[in-house]
N, C-alpha and C positions, 0 to 999 in steps of 0.2 A: 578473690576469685582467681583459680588457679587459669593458666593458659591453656590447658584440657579443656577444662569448665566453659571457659568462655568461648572457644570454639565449637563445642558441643551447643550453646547457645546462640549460636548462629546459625550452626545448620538444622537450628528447630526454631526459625520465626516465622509468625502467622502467615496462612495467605495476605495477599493484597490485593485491594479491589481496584483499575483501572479506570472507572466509568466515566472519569475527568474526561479520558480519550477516547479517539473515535476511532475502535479497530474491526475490522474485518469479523462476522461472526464467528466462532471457531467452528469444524464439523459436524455434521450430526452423525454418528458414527451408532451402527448396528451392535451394540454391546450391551452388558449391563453394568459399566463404570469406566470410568478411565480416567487418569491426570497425566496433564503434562506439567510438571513442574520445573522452574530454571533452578541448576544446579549452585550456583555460587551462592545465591539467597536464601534459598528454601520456599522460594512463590510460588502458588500456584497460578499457573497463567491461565490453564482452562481444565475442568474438570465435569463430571457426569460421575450421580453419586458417589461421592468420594470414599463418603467413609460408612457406606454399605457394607456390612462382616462375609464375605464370601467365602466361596472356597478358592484357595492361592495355588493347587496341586502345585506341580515344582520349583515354581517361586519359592516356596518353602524351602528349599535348599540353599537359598541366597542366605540365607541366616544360619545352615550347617554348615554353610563355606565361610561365611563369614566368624565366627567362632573357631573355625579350625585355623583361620588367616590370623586371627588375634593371636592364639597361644602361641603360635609360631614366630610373630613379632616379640612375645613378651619371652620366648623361652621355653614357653612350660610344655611346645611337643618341638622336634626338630624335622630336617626334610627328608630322614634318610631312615627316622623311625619305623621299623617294620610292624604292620597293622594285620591280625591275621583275620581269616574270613572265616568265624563263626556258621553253624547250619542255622543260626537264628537270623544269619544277616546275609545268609548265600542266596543267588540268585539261579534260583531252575530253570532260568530261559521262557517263562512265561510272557506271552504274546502283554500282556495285560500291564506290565511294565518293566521300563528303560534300566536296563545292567550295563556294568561296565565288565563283567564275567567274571571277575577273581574264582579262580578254583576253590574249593571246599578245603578249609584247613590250610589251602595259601598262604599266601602273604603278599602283600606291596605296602610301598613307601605310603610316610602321610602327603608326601609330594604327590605321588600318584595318584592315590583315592584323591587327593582335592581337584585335580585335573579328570578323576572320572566321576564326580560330583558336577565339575562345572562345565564342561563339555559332554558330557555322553550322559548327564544327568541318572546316572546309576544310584538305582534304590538301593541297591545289594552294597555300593559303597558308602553312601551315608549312614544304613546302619551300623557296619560296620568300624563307622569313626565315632557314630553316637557310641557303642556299645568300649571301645576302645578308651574315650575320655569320660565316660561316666560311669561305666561298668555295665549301665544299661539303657534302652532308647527311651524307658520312659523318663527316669531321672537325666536322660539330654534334652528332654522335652524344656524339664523346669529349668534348665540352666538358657535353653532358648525362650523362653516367657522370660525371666529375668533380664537377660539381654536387652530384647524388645520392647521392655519399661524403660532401662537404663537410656536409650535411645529414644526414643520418644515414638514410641509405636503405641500409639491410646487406645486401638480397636483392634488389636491380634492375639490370639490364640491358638499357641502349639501345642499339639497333640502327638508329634511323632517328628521325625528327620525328613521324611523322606514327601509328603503331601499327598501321599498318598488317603483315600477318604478316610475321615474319623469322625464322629458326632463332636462339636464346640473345635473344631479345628478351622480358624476361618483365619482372613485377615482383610484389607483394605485398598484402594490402589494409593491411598494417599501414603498409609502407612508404608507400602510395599516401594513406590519413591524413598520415602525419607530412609529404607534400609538399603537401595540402591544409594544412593549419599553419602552412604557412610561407608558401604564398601567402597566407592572410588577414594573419600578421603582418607580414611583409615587403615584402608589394607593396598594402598597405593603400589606397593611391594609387589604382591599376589596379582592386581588387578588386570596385566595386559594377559592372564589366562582366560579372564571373559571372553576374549576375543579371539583366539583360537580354533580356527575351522574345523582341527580334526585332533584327534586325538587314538594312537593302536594301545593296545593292552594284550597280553595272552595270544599274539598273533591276531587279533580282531583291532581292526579297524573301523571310529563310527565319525559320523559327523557331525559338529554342530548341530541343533535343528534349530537355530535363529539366520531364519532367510535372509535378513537383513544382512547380517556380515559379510555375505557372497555379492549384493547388490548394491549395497551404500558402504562407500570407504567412510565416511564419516563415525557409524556405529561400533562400536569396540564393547557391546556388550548389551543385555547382561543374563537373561533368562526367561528360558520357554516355562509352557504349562500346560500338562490337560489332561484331564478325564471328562467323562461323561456328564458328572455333576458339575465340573468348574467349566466348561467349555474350553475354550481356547485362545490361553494367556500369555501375557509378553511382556516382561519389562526390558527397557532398552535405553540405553545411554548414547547419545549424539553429540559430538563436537566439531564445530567451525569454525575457526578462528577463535576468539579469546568466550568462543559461546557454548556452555555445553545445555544441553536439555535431559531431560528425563523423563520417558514415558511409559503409563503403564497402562496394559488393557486387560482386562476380567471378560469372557466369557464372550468370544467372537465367536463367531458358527462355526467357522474353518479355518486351518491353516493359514490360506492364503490371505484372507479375512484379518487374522491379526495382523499381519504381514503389511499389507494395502492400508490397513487403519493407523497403524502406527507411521507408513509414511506421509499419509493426509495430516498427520497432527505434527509432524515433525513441518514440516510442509508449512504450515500455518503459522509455528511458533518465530520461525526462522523468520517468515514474509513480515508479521509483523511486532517481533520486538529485538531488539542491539544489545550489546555487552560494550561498554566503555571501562576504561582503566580511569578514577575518579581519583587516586592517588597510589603511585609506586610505594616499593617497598623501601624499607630501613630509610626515611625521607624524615629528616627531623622536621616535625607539624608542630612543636611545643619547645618550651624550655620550662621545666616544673622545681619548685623548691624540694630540695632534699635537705630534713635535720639531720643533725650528727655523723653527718659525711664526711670523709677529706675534700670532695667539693660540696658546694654549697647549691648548683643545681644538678641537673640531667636534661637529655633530650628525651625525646619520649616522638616514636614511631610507628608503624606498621610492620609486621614482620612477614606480613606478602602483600603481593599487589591486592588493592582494591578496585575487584570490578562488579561491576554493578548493573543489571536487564532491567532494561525499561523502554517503554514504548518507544517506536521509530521517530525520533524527532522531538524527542524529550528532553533530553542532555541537558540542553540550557537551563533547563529548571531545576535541578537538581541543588538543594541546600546540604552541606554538609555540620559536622559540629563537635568539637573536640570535649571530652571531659577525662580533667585528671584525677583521680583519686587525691582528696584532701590529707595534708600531712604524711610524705613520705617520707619513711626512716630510712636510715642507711643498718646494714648492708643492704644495698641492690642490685642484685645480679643481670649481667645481661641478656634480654628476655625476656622480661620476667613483667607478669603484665601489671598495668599503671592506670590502665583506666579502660575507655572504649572511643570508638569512633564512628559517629553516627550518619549515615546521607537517608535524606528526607527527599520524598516527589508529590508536590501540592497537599502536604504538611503532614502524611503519611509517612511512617518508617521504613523503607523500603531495603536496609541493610545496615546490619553493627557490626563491628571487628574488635577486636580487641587492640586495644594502643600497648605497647611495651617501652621498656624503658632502651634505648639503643648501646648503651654502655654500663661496666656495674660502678658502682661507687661502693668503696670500703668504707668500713665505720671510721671514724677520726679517734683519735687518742682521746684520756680523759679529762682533759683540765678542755678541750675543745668540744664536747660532748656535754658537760656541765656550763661550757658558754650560750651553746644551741639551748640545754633545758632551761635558760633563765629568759632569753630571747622570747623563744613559745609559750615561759606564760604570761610576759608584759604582753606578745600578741594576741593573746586570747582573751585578753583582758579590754581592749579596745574592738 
């Protein structure tokens, strides 16, 4: 398992049931779904139909920004790319939905459309980058369905860039976390644009519309939503000391409504559950045999801190548990993972990480290498 892999494997583990604990009800909140999930685990702490298929209106762009935030780590667009603004992806000022105004036949950077995708939530600019990396919005569609498998999105369906309404274009509030998640990990780069109050283009000036930014320092993100059919949606990222949360709401009545709901749940999560640090990073937890090495072991560590949410006054309980991958060959490069590392709360999993090995070991010469193969198989032999 590669070090991708197995962090992608973390920030996709099951909810967790708490019932052991005695915690505060969570709210009953006027919506049709919502999760708050903690960010470092992938738990859900409290949730209201989770994984009901709704409509996401501009939620849906967390995953055109997010795609456009990828190619940009990987290369394959840069930030200074000029994007031009097709009549298929221009915006005529219609009351009916959110533009960033690029003129007809314009141009701005991919820097810029991402910043009038994530802040001014412009249709006119998500088509315009779907139509840009795909040639076209439906074929950005598929590479957004694709995505959203790759990530573990099991109840979403893209029909378009922008969320605008489509018949089978839906998604989930559980799903719609888990791609909040992965923007804050993934596109770590891009991410303090979430949080950006305002953003001008073309002489036009808009603002955020996640209330939250203006009124909780805490929130640094991530995306509004609404029409008619989806009501009035929010996902929103929170952190407080070593705590972040993740909340998402489908279909409040109103504005201020998502706004208010999202702080009652944030509210809740905070009162009652902690983030403890269970083990620092690069922290030799192990010494594991390496064959055919010039050394003959390795240390084997974490390559970030391990923190871990769990109920207020949990901590003491928490079981941890090392596992190395059996028979390691050399070469081993620094990094490079070696196994996992487990913390358990009253015999539940509650968080894995990946163990790596903290140093590399080179292969050994060959008259040392044919010592090792004779070694392993009188070992294997007992």
């Amino acid at each position: 398992m590669t070090r991708k892999s197995a962090i992608a494997a973390i920030l996709l583990l099951p909810s967790f049931s708490y019932a052991a604990t005695v915690l505060s009800n969570p709210p009953e909140l006027n919506n049709k779904s919502y999760v708050l999930m903690d960010y470092e685990t992938g738990q859900i702490l409290a949730a209201k139909n989770e994984n009901e298929k709704l409509a996401p209106a501009s939620m849906t762009k967390m995953m055109t920004s997010y795609i456009i935030e990828q190619k940009l780590l990987k290369g394959q667009l840069t930030e200074g790319e000029k994007v031009r603004m097709n009549e298929s992806a221009w915006c005529r000022g219609s009351s009916a939905e959110s533009c960033m105004y690029v003129p007809l036949n314009g141009t701005a950077t991919v820097l810029e459309m991402l910043r009038g995708i994530i802040v001014q939530s412009g249709n006119d600019a998500s088509k315009a980058m779907a139509e840009h990396i795909s040639g076209n919005e439906g074929t950005f569609a598929y590479e957004m369905n694709k995505e959203a498998k790759r990530i573990g999105m099991t109840n979403t369906h893209f029909i378009n860039a922008t969320g605008m309404p489509a018949e089978g274009h839906f998604s989930t509030a559980k799903d719609m976390a888990t791609l909040a998640q992965h923007i804050i990990h993934d596109s770590a780069k891009y991410y303090p644009i979430y949080s950006e109050k305002e953003f001008t283009f073309n002489g036009i000036k808009q603002g955020n519309r996640n209330a939250l930014l203006y009124t909780d320092p805490s929130v640094d993100g991530l995306k509004t939503g609404h029409t008619e059919e989806a009501g009035y949606c929010l996902t929103t990222s929170s952190k407080r000391g070593p705590m972040r949360l993740i909340s998402v709401i489908f279909g409040a009545p109103s504005m201020n409504e998502r706004a208010s709901q999202t702080r009652e749940l944030l509210a809740w999560g905070y009162a009652n559950f902690e983030t403890i640090n269970v083990k620092p990073a690069n922290q030799a937890l192990a010494t594991s045999r390496v064959w055919f090495g010039k050394e003959n072991d390795v240390k084997v560590g974490l390559p970030e801190n391990f923190n871990v949410t769990m109920p207020k006054g949990q901590a003491g309980d928490i079981k941890t548990q090392v596992s190395v991958q059996p028979n390691l060959n050399a070469p081993l490069q620094k990094g490079q993972v070696v196994g996992k590392f487990t913390a358990t709360l009253n015999g539940k999993v509650i968080a894995e990480k990946p163990l790596v090995a903290l140093e590399a070991v080179e292969e050994a010469g060959f008259f040392s290498r044919l010592i090792d193969h004779i070694k392993q198989f009188f070992s294997n032999l007992f």
